[in-house]
C-alpha positions in Angstrom: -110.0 85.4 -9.2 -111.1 89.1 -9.0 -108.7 91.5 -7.0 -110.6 90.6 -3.6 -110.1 87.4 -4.1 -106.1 87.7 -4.9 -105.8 89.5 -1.9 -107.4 87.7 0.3 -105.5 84.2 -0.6 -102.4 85.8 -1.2 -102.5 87.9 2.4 -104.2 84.5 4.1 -101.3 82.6 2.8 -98.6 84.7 3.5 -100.1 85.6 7.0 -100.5 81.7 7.7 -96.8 81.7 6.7 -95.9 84.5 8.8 -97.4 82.4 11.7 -94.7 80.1 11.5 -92.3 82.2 11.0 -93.7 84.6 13.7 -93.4 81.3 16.2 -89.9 80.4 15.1 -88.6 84.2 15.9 -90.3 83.8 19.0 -89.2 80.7 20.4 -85.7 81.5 18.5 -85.8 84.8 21.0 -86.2 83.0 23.7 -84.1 80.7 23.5 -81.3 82.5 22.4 -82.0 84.9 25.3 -81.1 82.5 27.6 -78.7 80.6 26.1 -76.7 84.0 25.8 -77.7 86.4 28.3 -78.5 89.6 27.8 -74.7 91.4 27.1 -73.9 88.4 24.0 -77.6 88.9 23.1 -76.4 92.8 22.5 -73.4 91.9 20.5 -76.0 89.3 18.2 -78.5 92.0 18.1 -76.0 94.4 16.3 -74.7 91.5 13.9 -77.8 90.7 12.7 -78.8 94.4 12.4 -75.8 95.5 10.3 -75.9 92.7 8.2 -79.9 93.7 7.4 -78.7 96.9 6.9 -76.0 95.7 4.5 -78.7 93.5 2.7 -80.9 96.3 1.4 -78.3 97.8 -0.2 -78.3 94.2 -2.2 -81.3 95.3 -3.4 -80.8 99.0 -4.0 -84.1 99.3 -5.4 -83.7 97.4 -8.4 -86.1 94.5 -7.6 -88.5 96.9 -6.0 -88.2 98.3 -9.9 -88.6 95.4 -12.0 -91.8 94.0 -10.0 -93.5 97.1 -11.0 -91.8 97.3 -14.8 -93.0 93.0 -15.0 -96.1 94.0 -14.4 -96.4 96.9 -16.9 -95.0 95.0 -19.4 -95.3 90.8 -19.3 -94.1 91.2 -23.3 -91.0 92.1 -22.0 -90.5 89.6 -18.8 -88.1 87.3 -20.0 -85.5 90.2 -21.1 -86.1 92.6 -17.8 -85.5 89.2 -15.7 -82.6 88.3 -16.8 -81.0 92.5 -16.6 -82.0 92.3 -13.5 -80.1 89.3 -12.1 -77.1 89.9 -13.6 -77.4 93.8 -12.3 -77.7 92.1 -8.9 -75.0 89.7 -9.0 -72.4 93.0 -9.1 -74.4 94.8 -6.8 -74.2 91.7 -4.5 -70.4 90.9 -4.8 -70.0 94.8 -4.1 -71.6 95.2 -1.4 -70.4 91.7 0.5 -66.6 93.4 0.3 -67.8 97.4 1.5 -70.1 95.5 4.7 -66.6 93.2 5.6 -64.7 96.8 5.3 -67.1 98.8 7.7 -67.1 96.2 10.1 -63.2 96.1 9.8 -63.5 99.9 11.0 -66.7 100.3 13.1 -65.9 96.7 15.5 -62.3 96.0 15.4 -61.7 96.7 18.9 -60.8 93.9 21.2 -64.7 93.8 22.8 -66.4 93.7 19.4 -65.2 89.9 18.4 -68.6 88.5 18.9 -70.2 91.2 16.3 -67.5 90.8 13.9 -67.8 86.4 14.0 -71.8 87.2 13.8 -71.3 89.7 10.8 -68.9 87.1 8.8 -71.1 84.6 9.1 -74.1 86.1 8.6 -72.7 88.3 5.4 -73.3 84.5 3.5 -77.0 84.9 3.1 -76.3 88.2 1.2 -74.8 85.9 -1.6 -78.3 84.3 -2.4 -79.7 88.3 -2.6 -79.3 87.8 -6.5 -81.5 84.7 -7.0 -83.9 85.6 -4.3 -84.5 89.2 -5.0 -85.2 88.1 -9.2 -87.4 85.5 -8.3 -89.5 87.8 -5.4 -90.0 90.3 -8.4 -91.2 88.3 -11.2 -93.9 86.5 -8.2 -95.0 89.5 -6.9 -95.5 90.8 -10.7 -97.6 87.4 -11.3 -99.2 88.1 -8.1 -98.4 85.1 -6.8 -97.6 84.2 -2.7 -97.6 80.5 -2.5 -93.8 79.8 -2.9 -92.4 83.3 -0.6 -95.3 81.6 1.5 -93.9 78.3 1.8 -90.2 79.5 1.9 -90.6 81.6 4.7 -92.6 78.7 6.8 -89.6 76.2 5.9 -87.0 78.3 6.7 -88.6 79.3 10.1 -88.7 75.7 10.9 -85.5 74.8 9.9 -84.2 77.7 12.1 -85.8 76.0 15.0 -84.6 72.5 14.7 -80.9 74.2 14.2 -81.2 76.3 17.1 -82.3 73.6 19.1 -79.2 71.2 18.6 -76.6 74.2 18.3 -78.0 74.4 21.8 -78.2 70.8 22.9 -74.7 70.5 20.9 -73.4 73.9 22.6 -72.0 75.2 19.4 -72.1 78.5 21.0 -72.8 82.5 19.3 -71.4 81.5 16.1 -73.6 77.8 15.9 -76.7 80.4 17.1 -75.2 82.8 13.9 -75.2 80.0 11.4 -78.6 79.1 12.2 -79.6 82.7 11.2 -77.6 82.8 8.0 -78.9 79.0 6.6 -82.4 80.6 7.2 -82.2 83.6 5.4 -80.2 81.4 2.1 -83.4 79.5 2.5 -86.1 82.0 2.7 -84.1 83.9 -0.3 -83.3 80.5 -2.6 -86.1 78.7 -2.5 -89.0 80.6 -4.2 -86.6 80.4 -7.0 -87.0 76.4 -6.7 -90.5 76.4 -5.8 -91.5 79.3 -8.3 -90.8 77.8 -11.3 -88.6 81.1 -11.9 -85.9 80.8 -14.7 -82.8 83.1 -14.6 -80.3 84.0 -17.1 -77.3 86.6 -17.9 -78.2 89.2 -20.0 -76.0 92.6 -20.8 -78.6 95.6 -22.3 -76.8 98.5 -21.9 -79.9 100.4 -22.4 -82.1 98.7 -20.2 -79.6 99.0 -17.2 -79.3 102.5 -17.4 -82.7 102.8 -17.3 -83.7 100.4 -14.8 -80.4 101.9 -12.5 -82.2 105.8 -13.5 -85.5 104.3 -11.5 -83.8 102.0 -9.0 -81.2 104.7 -7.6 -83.7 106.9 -6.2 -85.8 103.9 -4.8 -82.5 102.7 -3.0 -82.7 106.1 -1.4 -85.8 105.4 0.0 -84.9 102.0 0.8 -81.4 102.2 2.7 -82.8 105.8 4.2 -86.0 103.6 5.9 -83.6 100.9 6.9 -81.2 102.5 8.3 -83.8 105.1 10.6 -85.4 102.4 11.6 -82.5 100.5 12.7 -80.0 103.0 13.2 -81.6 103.2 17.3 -79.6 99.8 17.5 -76.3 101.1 16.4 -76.4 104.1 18.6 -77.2 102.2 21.5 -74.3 100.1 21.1 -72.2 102.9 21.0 -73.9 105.2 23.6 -74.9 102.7 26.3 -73.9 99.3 27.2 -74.8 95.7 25.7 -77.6 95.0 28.4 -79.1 98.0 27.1 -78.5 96.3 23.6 -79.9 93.0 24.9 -83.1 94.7 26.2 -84.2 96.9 23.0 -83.2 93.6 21.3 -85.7 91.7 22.7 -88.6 94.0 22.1 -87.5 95.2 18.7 -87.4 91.2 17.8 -90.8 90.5 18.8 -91.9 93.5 17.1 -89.9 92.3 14.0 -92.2 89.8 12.8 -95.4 92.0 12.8 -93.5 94.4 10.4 -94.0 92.8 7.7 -97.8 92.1 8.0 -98.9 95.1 5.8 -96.3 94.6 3.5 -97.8 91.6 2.5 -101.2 92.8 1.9 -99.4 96.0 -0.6 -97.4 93.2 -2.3 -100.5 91.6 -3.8 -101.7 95.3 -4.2 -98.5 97.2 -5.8 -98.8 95.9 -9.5 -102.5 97.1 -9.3 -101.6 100.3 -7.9 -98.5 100.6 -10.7 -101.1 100.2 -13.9 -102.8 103.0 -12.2 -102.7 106.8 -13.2 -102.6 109.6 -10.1 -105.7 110.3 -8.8 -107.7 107.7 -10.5 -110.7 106.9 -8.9 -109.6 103.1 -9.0 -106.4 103.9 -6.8 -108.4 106.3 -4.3 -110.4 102.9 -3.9 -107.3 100.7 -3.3 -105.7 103.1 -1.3 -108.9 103.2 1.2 -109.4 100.0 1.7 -105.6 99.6 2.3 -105.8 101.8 5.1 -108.7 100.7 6.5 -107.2 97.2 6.9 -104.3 97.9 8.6 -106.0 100.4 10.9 -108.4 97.1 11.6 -105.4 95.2 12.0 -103.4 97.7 14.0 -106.1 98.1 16.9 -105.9 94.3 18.6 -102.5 94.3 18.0 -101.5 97.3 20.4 -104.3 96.2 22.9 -102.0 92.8 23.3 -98.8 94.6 23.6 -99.5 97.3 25.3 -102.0 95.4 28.2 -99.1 92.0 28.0 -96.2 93.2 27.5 -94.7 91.6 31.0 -95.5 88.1 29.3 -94.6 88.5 26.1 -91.3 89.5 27.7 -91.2 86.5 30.2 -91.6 84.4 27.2 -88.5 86.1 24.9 -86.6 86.5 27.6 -87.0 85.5 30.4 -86.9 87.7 34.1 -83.2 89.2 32.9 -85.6 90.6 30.5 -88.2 92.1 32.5 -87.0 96.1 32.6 -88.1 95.5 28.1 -91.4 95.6 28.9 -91.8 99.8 29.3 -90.0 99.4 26.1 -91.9 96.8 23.8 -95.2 99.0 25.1 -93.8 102.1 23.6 -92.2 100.3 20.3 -95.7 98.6 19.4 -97.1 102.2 18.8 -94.3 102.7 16.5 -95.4 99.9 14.7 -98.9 100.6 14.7 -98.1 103.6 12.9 -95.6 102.0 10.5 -98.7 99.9 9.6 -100.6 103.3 8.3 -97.0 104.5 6.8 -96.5 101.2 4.5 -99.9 102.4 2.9 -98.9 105.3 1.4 -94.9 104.5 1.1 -95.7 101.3 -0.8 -98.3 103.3 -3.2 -95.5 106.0 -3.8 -93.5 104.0 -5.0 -95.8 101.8 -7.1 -96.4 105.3 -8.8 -92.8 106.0 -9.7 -92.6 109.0 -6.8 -89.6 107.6 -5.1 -87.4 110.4 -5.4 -90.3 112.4 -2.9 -90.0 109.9 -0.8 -85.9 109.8 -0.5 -86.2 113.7 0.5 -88.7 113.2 2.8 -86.8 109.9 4.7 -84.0 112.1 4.6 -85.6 114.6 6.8 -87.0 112.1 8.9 -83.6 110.6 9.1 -82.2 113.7 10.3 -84.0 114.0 13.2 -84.3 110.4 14.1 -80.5 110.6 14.5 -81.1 113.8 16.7 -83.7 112.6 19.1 -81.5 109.4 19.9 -78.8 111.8 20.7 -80.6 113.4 22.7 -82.6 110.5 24.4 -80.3 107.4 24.5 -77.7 109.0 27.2 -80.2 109.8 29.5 -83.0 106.9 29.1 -81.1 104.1 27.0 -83.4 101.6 25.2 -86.4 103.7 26.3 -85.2 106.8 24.6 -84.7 104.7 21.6 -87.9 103.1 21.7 -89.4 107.1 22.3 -87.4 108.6 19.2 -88.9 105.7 17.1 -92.2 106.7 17.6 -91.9 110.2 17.4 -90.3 110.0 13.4 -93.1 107.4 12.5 -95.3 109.8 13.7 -93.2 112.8 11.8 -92.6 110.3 8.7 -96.8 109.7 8.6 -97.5 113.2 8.4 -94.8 114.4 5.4 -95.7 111.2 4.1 -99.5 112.3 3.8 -98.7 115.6 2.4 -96.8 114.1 -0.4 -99.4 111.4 -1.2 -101.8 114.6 -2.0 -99.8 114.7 -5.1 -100.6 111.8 -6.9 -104.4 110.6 -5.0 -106.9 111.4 -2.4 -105.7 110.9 1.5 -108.0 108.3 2.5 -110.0 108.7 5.5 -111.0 106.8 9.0 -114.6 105.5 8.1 -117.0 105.4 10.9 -114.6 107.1 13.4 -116.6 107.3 16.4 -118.0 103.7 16.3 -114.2 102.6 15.8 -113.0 104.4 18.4 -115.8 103.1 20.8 -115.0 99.7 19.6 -111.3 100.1 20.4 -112.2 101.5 23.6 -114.8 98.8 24.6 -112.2 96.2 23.7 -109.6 97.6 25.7 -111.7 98.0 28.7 -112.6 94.6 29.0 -109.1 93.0 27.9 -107.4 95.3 30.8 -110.7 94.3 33.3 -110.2 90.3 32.5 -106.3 91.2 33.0 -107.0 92.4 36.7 -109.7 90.2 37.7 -108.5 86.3 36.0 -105.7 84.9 38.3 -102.7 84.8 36.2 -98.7 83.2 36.1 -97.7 86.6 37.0 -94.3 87.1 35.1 -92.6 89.0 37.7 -93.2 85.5 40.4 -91.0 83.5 38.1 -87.3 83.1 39.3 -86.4 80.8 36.9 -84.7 81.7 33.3 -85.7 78.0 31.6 -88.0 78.1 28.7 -89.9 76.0 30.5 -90.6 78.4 33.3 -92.2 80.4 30.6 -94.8 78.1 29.4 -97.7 79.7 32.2 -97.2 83.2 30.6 -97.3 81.6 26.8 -100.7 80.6 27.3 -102.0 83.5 28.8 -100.4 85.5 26.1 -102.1 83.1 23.6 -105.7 83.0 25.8 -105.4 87.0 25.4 -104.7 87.1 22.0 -107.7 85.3 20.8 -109.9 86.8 23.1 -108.7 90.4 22.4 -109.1 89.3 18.3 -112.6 87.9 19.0 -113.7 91.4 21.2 -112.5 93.0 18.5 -114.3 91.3 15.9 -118.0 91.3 17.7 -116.9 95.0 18.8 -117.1 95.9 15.1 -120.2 94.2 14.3 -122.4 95.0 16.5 -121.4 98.7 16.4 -121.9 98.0 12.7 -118.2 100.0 12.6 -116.8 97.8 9.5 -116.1 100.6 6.7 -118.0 100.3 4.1 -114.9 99.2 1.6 -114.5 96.4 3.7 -118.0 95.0 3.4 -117.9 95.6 -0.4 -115.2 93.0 -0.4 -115.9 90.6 1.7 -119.3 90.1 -0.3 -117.0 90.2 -3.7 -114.6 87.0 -1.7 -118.1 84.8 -2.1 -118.1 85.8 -6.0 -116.5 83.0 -8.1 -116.0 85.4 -11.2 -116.5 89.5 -10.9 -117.1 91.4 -14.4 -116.4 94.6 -12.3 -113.4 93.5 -10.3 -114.2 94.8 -6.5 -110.9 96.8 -6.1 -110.5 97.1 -2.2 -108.8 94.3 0.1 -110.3 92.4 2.5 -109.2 93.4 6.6 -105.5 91.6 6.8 -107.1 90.9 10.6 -109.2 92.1 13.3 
């Protein structure tokens, strides 16, 4: 397959996967929403946030690192590998025992005892961080999706047959805990079974101090990312109360399982963009048609939020729910520009320019903390959701300035016919909202998942019709960039001498 063609069935697969998955967190929302209520939802929220925090520090880089060193040198796979594992089996047994002792001191009050039983139990998927992290970097070096495709699918289905009989069982928070943890072992052990991936203990003093040189200043970037873009949790739970908690829970949860979308489309992309040297015309070329996926992508996706946020709501949570929906509206353009930031963080790194990219997360950092100083008193989970937003927005301009470094800043092809396509779209989606009678979310009384069934299929009429605007918006304003077209013709070549070099749209 030429490069189009990689991307396109790795992204299709791994999007198809995501559906599942994106499903499973949904319905897993909603019903543990109500099972809960929104003040244990809160206390979940923060467990599962600190121990995601806790988990990139598993990874410190290091398998970020050996994806792009595999795919620079396949002579040396089998010794790189097996550094790497054992590198991460210390890393992982180190960091288990510092996340149990900062839990000991941030939530050992007397209210906390829900957090600290979700953080024990969930701190067990961190022990599979080894084998899954080895086994993600040598597939993504091979450029191969199909087993992180079908793990993630599996485990979001196994989630949902747990949480339904931890529910019908009424095993309670740490039954709904458990089913979190046994998805994430899944999800991180079984490309290793599926993958054909072979692991071993090795000890080369001089590749670990190389490989620890490059991976430091990645885990920089890494932790620094994670922990401003989650760190609006933590605050929240110490600066307003658990419903506040609950609420930005809800929204940021929903928003979760888009995150990931243009990190899939960059993983079949980074060990192209890693052979590459700065400013080669060949990574200008991938870099464009990066960005002009995701910007494709991006467009429906805040239409949806932003014009149904009430039912998406409704269907998470449930009416206790209904004050998240100012929220998710606000926390979708976050995202949207997260999609644009993954571009250019994703290439950085691919090109070894991680330690710009700690310096300028640690700026953004900086005022991330400030803003929800400032913001969470006064406005709770809004303010949150509002100082998210504005350090995307900060983080996509530094991160612009520093990709002028190393390639050209690609640019918004046919602007005007995008714009009117975006437009048009939204026009209509907001006119057909007014106009078609609806299950109006804020008419329900009732908290049951089954009272949220009427706002599910709006939400899922909506979706495909807002896609399908968007899709005949773009044609017949002829407003597909030119990259685009390029390879979509090259998906319908068997064999390409000239490999087409830029992705196919990830949606839209």
């Amino acid at each position: 397959m030429n490069l189009s063609q990689k991307v396109a069935f790795n992204t299709t697969v791994l999007l198809g996967s995501r559906v599942v998955v994106a499903a499973s967190g949904l319905a897993g929302v909603a019903l543990s929403t109500r099972y809960l209520g929104p003040a244990d939802f809160g206390q979940l929220t923060v467990a599962i946030v600190f121990v995601s925090v806790f988990g990139f520090f598993t990874d410190a880089g290091l398998y970020t690192v050996a994806a792009r060193e595999l795919a620079k040198h396949p002579e040396d796979e089998r010794r790189l590998l097996a550094n790497v594992f054992s590198m991460g089996l210390i890393l992982t047994a180190a960091t288990v025992v510092v996340a149990l002792g900062v839990m000991a001191v941030l939530y050992g009050g007397s209210g906390d005892d829900l957090v600290r039983t979700g953080v024990v139990i969930l701190t067990v998927q961190m022990l599979a961080s080894p084998f899954g992290g080895a086994a993600s970097a040598y597939l993504i070096a091979h450029q191969r999706a199909g087993p992180i495709a079908f793990a993630a699918a599996f485990a979001g289905l196994v989630f949902i047959g747990g949480l339904f009989a931890v529910i019908e069982l009424d095993f309670g928070f740490a039954g709904l805990a458990a089913c979190f943890a046994a998805s994430g072992l899944i999800s991180l052990l079984l490309p290793l079974a599926v993958g054909g991936v072979r692991l071993g203990w090795a000890r080369d003093p001089a590749v670990w101090r190389q490989m620890l040189r490059w991976a430091l200043p990645q885990a920089g970037v890494l932790v620094l990312g994670v922990i401003y873009f989650r760190l609006d949790t933590f605050l929240l739970s110490f600066l307003s109360s658990d419903a506040e908690v609950g609420l930005y829970g809800v929204a940021y949860r929903v928003l979760e399982v888009l995150i990931v979308v243009p990190v899939y489309l960059m993983t079949t992309l980074f060990p192209e963009v890693a052979r590459q040297r700065p400013h080669a015309a060949r990574l200008n070329e991938i870099v464009q048609g990066a960005f002009s996926s995701v910007v494709l992508a991006g467009v429906p996706l805040v239409i949806v939020f932003a014009a149904f946020a009430e039912e998406i709501v409704a269907v998470a949570g449930g009416p206790r729910y209904a004050d998240a929906s100012p929220v998710l509206r606000v926390l979708v353009v976050a995202v949207a520009i997260l999609f644009v930031n993954t571009v250019f963080f994703q290439s950085l790194v691919a090109l070894n320019r991680q330690r710009n990219l700690f310096m300028l997360l640690l700026g953004v950092l900086v005022g991330n903390v400030a803003l929800n100083l400032l913001l969470i008193p006064p406005l709770g989970a809004m303010g949150a959701a509002l100082a998210l937003v504005v350090t995307e927005a900060a983080a996509l301009g530094l991160v612009l300035r520093t990709f002028v470094g190393v390639g050209t800043v690609p640019t918004l092809r046919r602007p005007a016919r995008l714009i009117c396509a975006a437009l048009g779209t939204a026009a209509v989606v907001l006119a057909l909202r007014e106009v078609i009678p609806l299950v109006r979310p804020d008419e329900m009384s009732s908290a049951s998942f089954t009272a949220a069934i009427g706002p599910l299929a709006t939400l899922a009429g909506a979706s495909v019709l807002t896609v399908g605007l968007w899709a005949g918006s773009l044609v017949l304003l002829d407003a597909v960039p030119p990259e685009l077209r390029a390879a979509l013709g090259a998906l319908r070549q068997r064999s390409s001498p000239q490999p087409v070099a830029v992705p196919p749209p990830v949606g839209g």
